[in-house]
N, C-alpha and C positions, 0 to 999 in steps of 0.2 A: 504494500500500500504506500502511496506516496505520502511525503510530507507533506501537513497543508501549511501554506503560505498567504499570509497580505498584501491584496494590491489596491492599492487608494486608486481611486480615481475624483480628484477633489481634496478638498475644497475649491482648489483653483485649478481648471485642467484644459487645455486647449480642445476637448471636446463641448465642456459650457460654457455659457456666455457670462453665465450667475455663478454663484460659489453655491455649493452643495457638495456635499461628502458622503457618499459611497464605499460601502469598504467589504471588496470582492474578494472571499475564503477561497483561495483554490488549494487542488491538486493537481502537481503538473498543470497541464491548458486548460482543463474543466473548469469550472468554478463551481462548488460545494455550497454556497452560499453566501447571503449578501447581508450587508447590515448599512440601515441608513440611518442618514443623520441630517435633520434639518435646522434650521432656526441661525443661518450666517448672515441672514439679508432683512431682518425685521426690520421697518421704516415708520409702525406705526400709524399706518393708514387711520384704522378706526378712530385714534383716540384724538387725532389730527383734528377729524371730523367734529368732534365735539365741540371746538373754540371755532368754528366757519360758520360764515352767513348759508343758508340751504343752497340760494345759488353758486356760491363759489366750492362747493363740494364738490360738483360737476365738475370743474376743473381740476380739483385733487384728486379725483378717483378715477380719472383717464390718464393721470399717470402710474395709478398700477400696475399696467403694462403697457409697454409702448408697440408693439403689435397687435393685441385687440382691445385697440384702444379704444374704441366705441363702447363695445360689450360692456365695460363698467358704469362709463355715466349713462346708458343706455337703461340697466337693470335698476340702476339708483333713479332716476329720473320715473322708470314705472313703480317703482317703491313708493316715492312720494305720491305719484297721480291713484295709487291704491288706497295709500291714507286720506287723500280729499275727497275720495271719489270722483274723481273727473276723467275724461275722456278728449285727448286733443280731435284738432281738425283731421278728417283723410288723407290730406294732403299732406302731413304733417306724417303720417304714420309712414306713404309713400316715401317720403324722404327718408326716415327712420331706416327703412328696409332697406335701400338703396346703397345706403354709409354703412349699411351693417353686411353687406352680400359683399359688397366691395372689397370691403372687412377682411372678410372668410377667403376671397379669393388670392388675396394679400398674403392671407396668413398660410394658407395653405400652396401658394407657390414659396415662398421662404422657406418652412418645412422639409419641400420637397429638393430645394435644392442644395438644403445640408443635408440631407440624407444621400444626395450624393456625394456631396464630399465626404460623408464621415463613410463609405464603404470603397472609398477613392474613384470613384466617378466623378471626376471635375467638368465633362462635359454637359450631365446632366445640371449639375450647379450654375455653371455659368448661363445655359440654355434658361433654366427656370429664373433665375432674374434678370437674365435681361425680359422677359415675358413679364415680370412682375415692374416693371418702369411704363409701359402706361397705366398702371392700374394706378399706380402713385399720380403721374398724372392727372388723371380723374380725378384727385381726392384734392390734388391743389388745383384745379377749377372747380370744385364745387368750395372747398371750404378756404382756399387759400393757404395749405400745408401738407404735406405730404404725410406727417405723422400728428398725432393729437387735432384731432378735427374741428373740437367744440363745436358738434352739430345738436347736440342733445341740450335740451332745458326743460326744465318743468313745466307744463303743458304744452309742448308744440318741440317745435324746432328752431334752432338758433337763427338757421338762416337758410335761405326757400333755392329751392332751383331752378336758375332761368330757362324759359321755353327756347332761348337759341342757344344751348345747351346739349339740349335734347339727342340733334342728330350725332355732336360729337362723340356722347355718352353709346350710343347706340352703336357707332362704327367702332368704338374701342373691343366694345363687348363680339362683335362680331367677325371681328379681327383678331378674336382671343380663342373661337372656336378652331382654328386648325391646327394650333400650338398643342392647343390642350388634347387631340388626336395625337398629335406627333407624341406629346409623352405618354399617351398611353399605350400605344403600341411600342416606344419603345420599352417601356416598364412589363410588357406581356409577353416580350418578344427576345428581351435581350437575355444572354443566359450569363452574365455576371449577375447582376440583378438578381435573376431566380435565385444562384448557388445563393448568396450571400440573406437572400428574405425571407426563401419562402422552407416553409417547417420551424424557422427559427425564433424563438420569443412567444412561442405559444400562452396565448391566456384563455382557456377555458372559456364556454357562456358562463358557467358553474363559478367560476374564481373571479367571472367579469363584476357577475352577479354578490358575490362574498366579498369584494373589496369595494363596491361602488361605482363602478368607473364612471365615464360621460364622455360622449362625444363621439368621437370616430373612436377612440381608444374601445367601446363597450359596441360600440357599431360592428369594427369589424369580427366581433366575437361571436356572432349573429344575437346582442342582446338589443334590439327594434327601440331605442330611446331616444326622445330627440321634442324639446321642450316648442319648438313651432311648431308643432303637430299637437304633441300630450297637452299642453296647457299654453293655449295657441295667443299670442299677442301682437300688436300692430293690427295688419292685415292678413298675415299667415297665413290666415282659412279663407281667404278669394286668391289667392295666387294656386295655378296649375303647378306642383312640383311633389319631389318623390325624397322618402327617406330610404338613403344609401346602406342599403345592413348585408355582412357578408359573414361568413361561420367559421369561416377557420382559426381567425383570434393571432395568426402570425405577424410579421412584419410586413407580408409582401401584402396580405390583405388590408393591413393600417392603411399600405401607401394605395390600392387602388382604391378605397373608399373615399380617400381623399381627393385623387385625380377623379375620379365620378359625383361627388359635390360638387369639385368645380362647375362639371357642366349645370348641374343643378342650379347654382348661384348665376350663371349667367340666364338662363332663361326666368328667374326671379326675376331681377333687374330688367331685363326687356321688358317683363311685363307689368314692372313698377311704371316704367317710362309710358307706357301704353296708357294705363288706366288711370294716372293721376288727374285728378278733376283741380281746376282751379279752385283760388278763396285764401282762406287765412294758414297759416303757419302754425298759429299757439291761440291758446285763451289766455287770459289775463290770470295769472296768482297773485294774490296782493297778500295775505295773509296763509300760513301753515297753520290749521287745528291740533288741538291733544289725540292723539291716537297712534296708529301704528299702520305700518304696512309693508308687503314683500314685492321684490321686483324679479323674475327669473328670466334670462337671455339664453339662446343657445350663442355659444360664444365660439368660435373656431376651435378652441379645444372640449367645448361643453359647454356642460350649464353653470352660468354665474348668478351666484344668489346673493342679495343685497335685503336689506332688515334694515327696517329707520323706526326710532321714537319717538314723538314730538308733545314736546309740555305745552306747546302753545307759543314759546319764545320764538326767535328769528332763528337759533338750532338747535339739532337734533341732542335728545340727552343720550341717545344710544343711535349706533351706527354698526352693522354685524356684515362682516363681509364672506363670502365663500369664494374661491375662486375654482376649477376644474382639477389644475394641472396638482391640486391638495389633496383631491379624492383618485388620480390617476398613479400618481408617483410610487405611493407605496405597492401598486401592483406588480412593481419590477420583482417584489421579493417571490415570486411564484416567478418571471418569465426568464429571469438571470441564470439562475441555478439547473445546471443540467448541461448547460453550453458551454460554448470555448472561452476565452479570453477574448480573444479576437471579436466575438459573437456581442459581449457585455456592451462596449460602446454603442451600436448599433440597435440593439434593443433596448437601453437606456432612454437612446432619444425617441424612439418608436412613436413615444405616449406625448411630441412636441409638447416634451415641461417647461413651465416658465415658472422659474422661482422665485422672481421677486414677487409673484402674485403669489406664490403659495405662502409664504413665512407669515408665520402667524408667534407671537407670544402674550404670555400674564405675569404679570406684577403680582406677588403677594409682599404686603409692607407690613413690616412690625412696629409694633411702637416708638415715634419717635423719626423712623425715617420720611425720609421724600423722593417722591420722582424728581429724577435730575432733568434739566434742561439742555439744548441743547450748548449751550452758552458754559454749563457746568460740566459736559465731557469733554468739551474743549481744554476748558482749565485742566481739569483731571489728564486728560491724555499730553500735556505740554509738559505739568509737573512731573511725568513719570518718564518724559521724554530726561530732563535735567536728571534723572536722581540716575537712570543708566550710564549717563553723558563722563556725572561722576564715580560711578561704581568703577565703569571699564574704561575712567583718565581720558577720555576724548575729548 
């Protein structure tokens, strides 16, 4: 029997973007088992929330993450429209859907084309982004930014989309259908691809189903979940489209359930552009009520859940965030183990995690202490800078 050995992959590792730490049991090339470790990237989102006006949430909670970055102030935005009870304009929703498909397209050519570089296909990678540069496009004509949109507010939308617009939005989208062919047949077709995806990273419906998942991650498990459909918002339920579910649970089925979204996202959008009826953008909020309310998106990795509290002031006394890649991450511990080394990278990224939106922590304070500021870890991290400076005479 071999020796088992540790191999980190993290905190800091040129396969993530985020710091997260992994630490892969092997023997020889297998790997025996994984242990993780979260909590290197906490920001505080929630508590941030508590000292903001309701509308400048919006803005903080779209930097959660900077790839679905809709998704957050999208779900917090229906959170509060839950607690008022209100309902924006059509038109309004149309836009919604539009910044949010764009979104997924976004998100899921990115994805796609680290997944080729992390199994060394560099052509796939550079192919899927230069494909994802007009989608960017798109996103700074409608909102004037490639990343963080601010298209979401509470009751409506931030800002409307002009009708000479329209046909640009329409030839991008349609100019995006023979790309999105080309990778799918080459993802069907090529047999690097295969050797390195497919049987590999298996997740069970059964373990999709035991650990949570969401998204394409529980999609290609064949577990059928998907929150514009189950608990339908915007317009969801008058657009013609299909939820993408596939059974095998591998890696090679992650990626084509995601290359067959795509298509799905783009005949969204055409038919967002089709049906949108003119009129208004937003209703008016002048005041937030005492109550509560929930917002759920399906967000490019899942579902993103958002929980608001309101006493009645200008903010929230509670703010609850959930993000996807929270409920996806810990599934590596069933798809890791059994495979190579080689294999681990590659199904790591399978579940497209993003850790700055998963970290989550709690404060428990005893008597006498306080939450530090961040003005007070500065001090602290300067003074401790000096006490080394002198320990080791530098």
């Amino acid at each position: 029997m071999s020796k088992r050995r540790v191999i980190p992959i993290g905190p800091y590792h040129p396969l993530q973007e985020e710091p997260e730490f992994f630490k892969l049991i092997v023997e020889g090339e297998k790997v025996v088992d994984l242990e993780i470790e979260i909590g290197y990237n906490h920001r505080g989102i929630e508590k941030l929330s508590e000292s903001k006006h309701w509308d400048q949430i919006t803005f903080l909670v779209e930097r959660i993450c900077g790839i679905c970055s809709t998704s957050h102030p999208f779900a917090y935005v229906l959170a509060v429209e839950d607690l008022l009870g209100i309902n924006p304009p059509q038109r309004a929703h149309y836009i919604r859907m539009i910044v949010d498909e764009l979104q997924r397209l976004h998100s899921h050519l990115l994805w796609l084309g680290l997944a080729g570089h992390f199994i060394g296909y560099n052509t796939v990678w550079m192919w899927a982004w230069k494909a994802r540069e007009p989608i960017l496009d798109l996103f700074e004509l409608i909102s004037g930014n490639r990343n963080h949109y601010a298209m979401m507010k509470i009751g409506g939308a931030r800002r409307d989309i002009k009708q000479e617009d329209y046909p640009t939005i329409k030839k991008a989208i349609k100019d995006l259908y023979p790309t999105l062919k080309m990778f799918q047949k080459a993802v069907e077709d090529d047999p690097v691809i295969q050797k390195r995806t497919k049987g590999v990273g298996v997740l069970t419906k059964e373990d999709a189903i035991s650990f949570g998942v969401l998204g394409p991650t529980a999609r290609a498990s064949g577990y059928d979940i998907d929150v514009r459909r189950d608990d339908t918002y915007a317009l969801y339920d008058k657009i013609d489209w299909n939820v993408i579910v596939l059974q095998e649970g591998d890696i090679y089925a992650k990626l084509i359930v995601r290359v067959l979204e795509m298509f799905e996202s783009c005949r969204i959008i055409e038919q967002c552009i089709d049906k949108m009826p003119r009129g208004d953008i937003e209703v008016e909020v002048r005041d937030i009520t005492p109550g509560e309310g929930v917002g759920r998106v399906e967000a490019p990795r899942g579902e993103v859940f958002h929980y608001v509290r309101s006493d009645g002031t200008n903010r929230p006394v509670r703010h609850k965030v959930r993000a996807p890649s929270y409920m996806n991450v810990p599934s590596n511990l069933v798809t890791v183990p059994g495979y190579t080394i080689s294999d681990a990278a590659i199904t790591l990224a399978a579940v497209d995690p993003c850790y700055c939106c998963t970290e989550r922590s709690a404060a428990f304070l005893k008597s006498g202490e306080k939450i530090l500021a961040g003005e007070d870890l500065i001090k602290l991290s300067i003074a401790k800078t000096e006490r080394l400076k002198r320990e080791y005479g530098l």
